[in-house]
C-alpha positions as CSV (number, residue, x, y, z in Angstrom):
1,X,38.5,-12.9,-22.1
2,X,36.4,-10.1,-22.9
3,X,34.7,-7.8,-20.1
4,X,31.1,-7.2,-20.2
5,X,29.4,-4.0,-22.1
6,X,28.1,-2.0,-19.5
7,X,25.4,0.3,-20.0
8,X,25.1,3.7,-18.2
9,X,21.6,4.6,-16.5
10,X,20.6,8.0,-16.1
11,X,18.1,9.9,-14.2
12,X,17.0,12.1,-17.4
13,X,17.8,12.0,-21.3
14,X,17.8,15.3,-22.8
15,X,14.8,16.0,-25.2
16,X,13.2,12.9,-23.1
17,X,11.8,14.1,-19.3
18,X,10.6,11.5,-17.2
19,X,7.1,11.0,-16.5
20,X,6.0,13.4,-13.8
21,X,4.3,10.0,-11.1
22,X,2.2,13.1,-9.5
23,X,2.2,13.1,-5.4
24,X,1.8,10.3,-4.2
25,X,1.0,9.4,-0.2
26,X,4.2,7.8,1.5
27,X,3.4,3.8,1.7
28,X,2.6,4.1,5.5
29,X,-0.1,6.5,4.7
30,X,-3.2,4.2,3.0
31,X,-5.2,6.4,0.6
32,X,-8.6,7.0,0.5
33,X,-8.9,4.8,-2.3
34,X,-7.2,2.2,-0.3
35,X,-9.4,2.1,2.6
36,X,-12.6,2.1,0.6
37,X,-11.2,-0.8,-1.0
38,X,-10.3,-2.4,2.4
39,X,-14.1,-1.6,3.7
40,X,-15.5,-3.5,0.6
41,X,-13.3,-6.3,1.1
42,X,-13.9,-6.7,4.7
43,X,-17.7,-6.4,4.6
44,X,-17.7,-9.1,1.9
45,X,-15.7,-11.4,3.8
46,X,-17.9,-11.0,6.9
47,X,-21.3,-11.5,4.7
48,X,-19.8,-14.8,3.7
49,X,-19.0,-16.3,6.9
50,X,-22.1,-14.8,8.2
51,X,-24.2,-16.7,5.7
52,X,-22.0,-19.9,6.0
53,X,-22.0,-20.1,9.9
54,X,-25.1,-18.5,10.9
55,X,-28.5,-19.7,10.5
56,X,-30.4,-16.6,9.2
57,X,-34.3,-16.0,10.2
58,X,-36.2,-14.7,7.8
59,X,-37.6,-11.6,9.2
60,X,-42.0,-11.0,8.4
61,X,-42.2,-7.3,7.7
């Protein structure tokens, strides 16, 4: 019976870096980019239930 090949993984090839990922915020920490995004998609969920369950007046100016 013959054993499997194994292949050996490596942090770094020579001639080849790895990409440099940049800093990045540790996963507890949202980014801005994150919370913006959670804003958004909060304020456009509440539009939609408001419009759904409320019965909107229309306001004379």
């Amino acid at each position: 019976m013959n054993a499997p090949k194994r292949t050996i993984v490596r942090d770094e090839v020579p001639g080849c870096p790895l990409p440099d990922t940049g800093a990045k915020a540790a996963p507890s920490e949202p980014t801005e980019e994150t919370i913006e995004h959670d804003k958004k998609r909060r304020l456009e969920m509440d539009i939609k239930r408001i419009q759904e369950t409320e019965e909107l007046v229309e306001i004379p100016l």
